[in-house]
N, C-alpha and C positions, 0 to 999 in steps of 0.2 A: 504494500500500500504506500500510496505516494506520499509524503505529507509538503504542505505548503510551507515554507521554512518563511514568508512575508506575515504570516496568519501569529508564530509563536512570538511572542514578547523577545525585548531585546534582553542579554544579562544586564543585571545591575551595574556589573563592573566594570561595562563597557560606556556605564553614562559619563559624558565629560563633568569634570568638577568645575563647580560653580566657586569665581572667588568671593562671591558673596556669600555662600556655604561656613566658611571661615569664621569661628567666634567671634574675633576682635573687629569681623564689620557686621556684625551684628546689630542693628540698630540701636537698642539696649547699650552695650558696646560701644557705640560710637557717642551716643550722648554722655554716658560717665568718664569717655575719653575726653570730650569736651569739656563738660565742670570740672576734671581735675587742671584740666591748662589754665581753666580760668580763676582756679582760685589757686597753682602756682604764681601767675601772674601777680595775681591781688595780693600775695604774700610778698611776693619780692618789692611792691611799691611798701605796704603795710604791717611788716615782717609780728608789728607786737599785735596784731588785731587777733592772728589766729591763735598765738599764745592765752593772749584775755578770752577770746573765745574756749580753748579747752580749760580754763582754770574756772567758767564761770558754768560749763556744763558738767563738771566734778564735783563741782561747792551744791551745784542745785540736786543732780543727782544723787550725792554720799553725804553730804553735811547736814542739809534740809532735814532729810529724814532722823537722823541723830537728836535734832533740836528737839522735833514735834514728839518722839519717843520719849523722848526726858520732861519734855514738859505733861506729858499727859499720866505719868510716873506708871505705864506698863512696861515690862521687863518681860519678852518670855524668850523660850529656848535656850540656850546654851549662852546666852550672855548672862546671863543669872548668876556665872562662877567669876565676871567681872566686877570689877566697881564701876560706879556709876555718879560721874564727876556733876556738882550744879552748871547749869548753862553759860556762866561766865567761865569755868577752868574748860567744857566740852571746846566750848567757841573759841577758845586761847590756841588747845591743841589742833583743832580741825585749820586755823587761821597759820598754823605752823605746818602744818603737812601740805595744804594744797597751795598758798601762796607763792611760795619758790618757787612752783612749775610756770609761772609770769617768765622766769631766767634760763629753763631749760633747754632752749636751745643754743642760747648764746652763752651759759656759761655751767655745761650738763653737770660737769664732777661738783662745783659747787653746790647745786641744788640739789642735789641726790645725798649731799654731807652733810645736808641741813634738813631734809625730812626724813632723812635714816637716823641723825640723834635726834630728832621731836619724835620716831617712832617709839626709838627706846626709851626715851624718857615716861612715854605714855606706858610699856609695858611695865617698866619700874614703877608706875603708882597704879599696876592692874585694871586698865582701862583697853577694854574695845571699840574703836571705832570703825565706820564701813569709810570712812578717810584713806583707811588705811591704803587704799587701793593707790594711794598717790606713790606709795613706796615702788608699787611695777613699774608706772609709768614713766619714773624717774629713773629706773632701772635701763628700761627701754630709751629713754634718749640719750642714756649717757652710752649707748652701746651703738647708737645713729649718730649723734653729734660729737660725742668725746674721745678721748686716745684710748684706745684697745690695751695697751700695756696695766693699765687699770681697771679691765676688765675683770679681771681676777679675783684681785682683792673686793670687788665690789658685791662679787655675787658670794663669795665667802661672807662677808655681812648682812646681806641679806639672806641666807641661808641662815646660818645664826640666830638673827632675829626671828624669825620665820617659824625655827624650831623652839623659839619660846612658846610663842603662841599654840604651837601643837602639844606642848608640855601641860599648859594651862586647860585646855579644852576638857570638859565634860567628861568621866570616865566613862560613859556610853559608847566613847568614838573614841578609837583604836589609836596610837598613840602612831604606828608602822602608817596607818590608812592618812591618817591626817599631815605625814609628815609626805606622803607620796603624794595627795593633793597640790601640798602646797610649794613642794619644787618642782613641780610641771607649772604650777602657775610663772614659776620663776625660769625653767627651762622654756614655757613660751613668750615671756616678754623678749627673754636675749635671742631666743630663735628666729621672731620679729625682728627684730632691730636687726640682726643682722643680714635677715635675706635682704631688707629696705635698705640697707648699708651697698652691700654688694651690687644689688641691682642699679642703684645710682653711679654706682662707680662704672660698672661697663657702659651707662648710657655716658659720661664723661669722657671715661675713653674713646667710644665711638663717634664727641662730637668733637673732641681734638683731634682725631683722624680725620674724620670731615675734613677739618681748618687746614688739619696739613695739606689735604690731596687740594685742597680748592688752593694753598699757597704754592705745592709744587706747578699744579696745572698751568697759575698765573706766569711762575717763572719759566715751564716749557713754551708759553705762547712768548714770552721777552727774548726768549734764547732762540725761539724758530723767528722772530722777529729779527732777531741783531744777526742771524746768518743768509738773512732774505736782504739785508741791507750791504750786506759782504758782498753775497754773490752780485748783486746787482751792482756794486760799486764796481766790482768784478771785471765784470761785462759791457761795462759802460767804457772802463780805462783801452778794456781791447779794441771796441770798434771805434772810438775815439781816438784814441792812442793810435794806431794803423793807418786810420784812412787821412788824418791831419798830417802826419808823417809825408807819407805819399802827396797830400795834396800841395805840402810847403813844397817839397823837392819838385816838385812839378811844375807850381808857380813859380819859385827861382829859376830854373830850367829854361821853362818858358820864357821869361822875360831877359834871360842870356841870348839868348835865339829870336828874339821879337826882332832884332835889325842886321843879323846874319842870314836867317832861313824864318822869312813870316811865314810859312806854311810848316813849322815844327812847332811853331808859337803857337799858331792854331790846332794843331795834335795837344798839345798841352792843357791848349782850353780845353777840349773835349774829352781826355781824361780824367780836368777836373769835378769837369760835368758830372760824368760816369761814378769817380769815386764818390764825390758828393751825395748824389743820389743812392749810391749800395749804403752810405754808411747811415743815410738817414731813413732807407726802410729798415736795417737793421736795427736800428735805435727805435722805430715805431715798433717792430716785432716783442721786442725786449718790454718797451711799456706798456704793449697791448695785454702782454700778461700779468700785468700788476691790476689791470684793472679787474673790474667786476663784469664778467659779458654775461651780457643779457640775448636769450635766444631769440632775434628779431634778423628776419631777413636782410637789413641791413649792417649786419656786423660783418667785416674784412674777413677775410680769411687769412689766416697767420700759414706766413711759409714754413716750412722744416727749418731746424737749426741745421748748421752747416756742419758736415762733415768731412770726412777723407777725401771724398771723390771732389770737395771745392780746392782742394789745392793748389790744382794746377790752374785755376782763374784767380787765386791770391799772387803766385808767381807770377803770373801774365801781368796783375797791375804793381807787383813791383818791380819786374822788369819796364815796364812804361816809365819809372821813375829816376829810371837809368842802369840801375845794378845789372849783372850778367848774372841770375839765377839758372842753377842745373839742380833739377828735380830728378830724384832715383827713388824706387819702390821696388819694395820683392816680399813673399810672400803673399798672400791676401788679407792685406787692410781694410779693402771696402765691404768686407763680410764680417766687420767686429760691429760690437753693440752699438747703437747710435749714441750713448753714453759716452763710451772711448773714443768714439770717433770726432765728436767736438773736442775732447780734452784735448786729441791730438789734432787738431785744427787749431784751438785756442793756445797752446804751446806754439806750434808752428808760426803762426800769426803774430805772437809777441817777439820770436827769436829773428823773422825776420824785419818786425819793424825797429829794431835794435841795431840790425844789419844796417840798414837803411839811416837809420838817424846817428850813430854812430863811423859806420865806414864812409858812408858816402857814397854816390850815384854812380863812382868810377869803383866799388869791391866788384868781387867774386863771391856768391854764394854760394856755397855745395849743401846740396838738403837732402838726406834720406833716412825714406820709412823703409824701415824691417820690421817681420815677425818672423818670431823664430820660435817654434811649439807655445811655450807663455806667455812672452815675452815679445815686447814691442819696443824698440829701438829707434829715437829722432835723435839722429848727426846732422850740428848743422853749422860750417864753416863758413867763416867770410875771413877774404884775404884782407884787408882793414882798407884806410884811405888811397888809395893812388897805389905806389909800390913800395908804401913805406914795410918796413918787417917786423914791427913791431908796433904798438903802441896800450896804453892806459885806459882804460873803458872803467865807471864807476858801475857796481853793481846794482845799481836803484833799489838800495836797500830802503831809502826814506819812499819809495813807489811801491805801485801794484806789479811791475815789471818780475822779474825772477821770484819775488815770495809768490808772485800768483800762482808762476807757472808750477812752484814746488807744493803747493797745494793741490790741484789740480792731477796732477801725478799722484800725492799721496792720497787721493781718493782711491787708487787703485794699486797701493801698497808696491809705488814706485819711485824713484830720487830725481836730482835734477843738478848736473854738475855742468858751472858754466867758469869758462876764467880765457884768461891768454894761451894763445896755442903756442907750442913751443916755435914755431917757423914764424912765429908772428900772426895779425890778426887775431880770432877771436871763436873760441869753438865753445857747442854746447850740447853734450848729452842728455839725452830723457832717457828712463826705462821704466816702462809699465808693467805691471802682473796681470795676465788676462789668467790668473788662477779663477775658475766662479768660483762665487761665498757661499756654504752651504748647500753645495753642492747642483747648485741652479747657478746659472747667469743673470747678470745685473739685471732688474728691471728698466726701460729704455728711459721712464719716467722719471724714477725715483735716479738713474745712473745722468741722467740729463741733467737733472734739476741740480744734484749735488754737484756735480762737477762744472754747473756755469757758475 
């Protein structure tokens, strides 16, 4: 027989949990969550309100009754084996046990010192009061509010006293019975106080954590902030740095040439043109990503950042500036991460505008990229001014010049060694680790963004 499996009920176990199912949003739940913020609140503007408040619901609840007993002069049950003080000495003592819970939380061990001798004093002249309750309560805040190291001694006195009282009692009631009552009354005042202890403290903990992660967070967004201002300062030195370079030597050129050869003066202009123009979409490309793009039909399209394969149009326009560039590659460069592939554009592009603004329009440059299994290799020589064989070049240490390039490199856990060549002129090594990190290759995003 077939049975219809849409006909039988779902299991229970299968029903999704509701988080309104959950006690603590429990309606119920949520509005006694509500009064207690609210009269935390009220406490912290009015701290002594709620003091006066439990001192005046003790006096009405334990004291009252005291009076109207005494004054109407019935006695029954087991207070019968007490004495029974006139209403001036009850109201002295009751005024001594409950008063000081006014200072119990502001000054717990003292209050507790001062209604534990008014209790004893009351058991030395045989008197029972239902006051007496003030002795737990003092108990309990000195174990919420006060130092724990006197915990000890506190509840040994009260213990103590405590077994007075089960000494004195009625021989009807067991001497073992009344002394087990009455230190559970005292093992749950301290058992109180200290779960309310405890539990305050983890929620402290938890709101200094808070404070920490929301300070660490602040200082991750300052620190992703001051290396979003590096890199761009970065970025800004190399395509500024390069194409001003070029455009001076091109304008002095040019206007060496304007009454030799007007038609190299005119080539001149028109490479300044050209540079002019590469270095100013580059610089729009650069601050189109700072901004905020909003997805409208009208928003640019940003080019790719420049990699391996522009090299040889960076060499074209610094040959336009004069130099004799020779560009060499081996291995395959243009298949590395587009990551590495700026880094080594942007080393490339600083080393020859160094070339350029340092040797002069009449060097030699020799530039080449290798890989070699991990490793990536930029030599890049210039024979220096004219035919001189030597000369002085400052390392632009006070620039973004060489510290750049040696950042840039050590994104990818490689050096950058630049000085005078021994033949004279001016050489400089890079070497990159195309080791992947954890055993993946760079992200093109995250290896982009770092390395500009």
């Amino acid at each position: 027989m077939n049975i219809d499996d849409t006909a039988l009920p779902e299991p229970a176990d299968d029903r999704p949990f509701a988080e309104a199912d959950l006690p603590w949003n429990h309606p119920l739940a949520r509005a006694l969550s509500r009064l207690g913020r609210r009269l935390k609140q009220g406490d912290r503007k009015r701290p002594w309100l709620l003091d006066s408040a439990v001192t005046a619901v003790v006096a009405l609840l334990f004291c009252v009754p005291d009076l109207v007993h005494d004054d109407d002069g019935r006695h029954h049950g087991f207070d019968t084996q007490f004495t029974h003080l006139p209403w001036p000495g009850t109201l002295a003592l009751q005024a001594g046990l409950v008063l000081p819970l006014l200072w119990r939380r502001r000054r717990p061990s003292l209050a507790f010192a001062v209604i534990t001798a008014v209790f004893i004093l009351q058991l030395a002249l045989g008197v029972w009061l239902r006051a007496d309750v003030a002795v737990l309560i003092a108990l309990y805040s000195l174990v919420l509010h006060g130092e724990l190291r006197r915990l000890p001694v506190a509840c040994a006195v009260t213990a103590g006293a405590l077994g007075l009282v089960a000494v004195r009692l009625p021989s009807d009631v067991h001497v073992l019975d009344a002394l087990f009552f009455l230190f559970s009354t005292i093992t749950a005042a301290v058992a109180l106080g200290l779960a309310v202890r405890i539990r305050r403290g983890q929620l402290a903990v938890l709101r200094d954590r808070a404070t920490r992660l929301e300070v660490e967070r602040d200082q991750r967004s300052k620190l992703a902030a001051a290396a979003e201002r590096t890199r761009v300062a970065r970025e800004m030195h190399d395509i500024v740095g390069h194409n001003l370079s070029v455009i001076i030597t091109l304008a002095d050129g040019g206007a060496y040439a304007a009454d030799l050869a007007p038609e190299r003066g005119k080539q001149a202009l028109l490479l300044i043109g050209d540079t002019g123009r590469q270095a100013l979409g580059e610089l729009r490309r650069l601050l189109g990503v700072l901004r905020e793009q909003t997805q409208t039909p009208a928003t640019p399209e940003l080019s790719p950042q420049p990699g391996i394969g522009d090299i040889d149009g960076l060499c074209e326009r610094i040959r336009a500036a004069g130099p004799h560039v020779v560009h060499r590659s081996s291995g395959e460069p243009g298949t590395l991460d587009r990551g590495v592939q700026l880094a080594v554009y942007r080393i490339v592009q600083e080393a020859l505008t160094n070339a350029l603004k340092h040797g002069g329009p009449e060097t030699r440059v020799d530039l080449e990229v290798s890989v070699e299994d991990t490793l990536l290799h930029i030599d890049v020589h210039d024979t220096g001014p004219g035919t001189a064989t030597s000369r002085s070049r400052p390392h632009d240490d006070e620039g973004h010049g060489i510290p750049g390039m040696r950042e840039r490199a050590a994104l990818y856990n490689g050096t950058v060694v630049a000085g005078p060549a021994p033949d004279g002129g001016w050489t400089l090594r890079a070497t990159l680790d195309l080791t992947p990190l954890g055993g993946t290759d760079l992200a093109p995003s995250a290896a982009a963004g770092g390395a500009a």
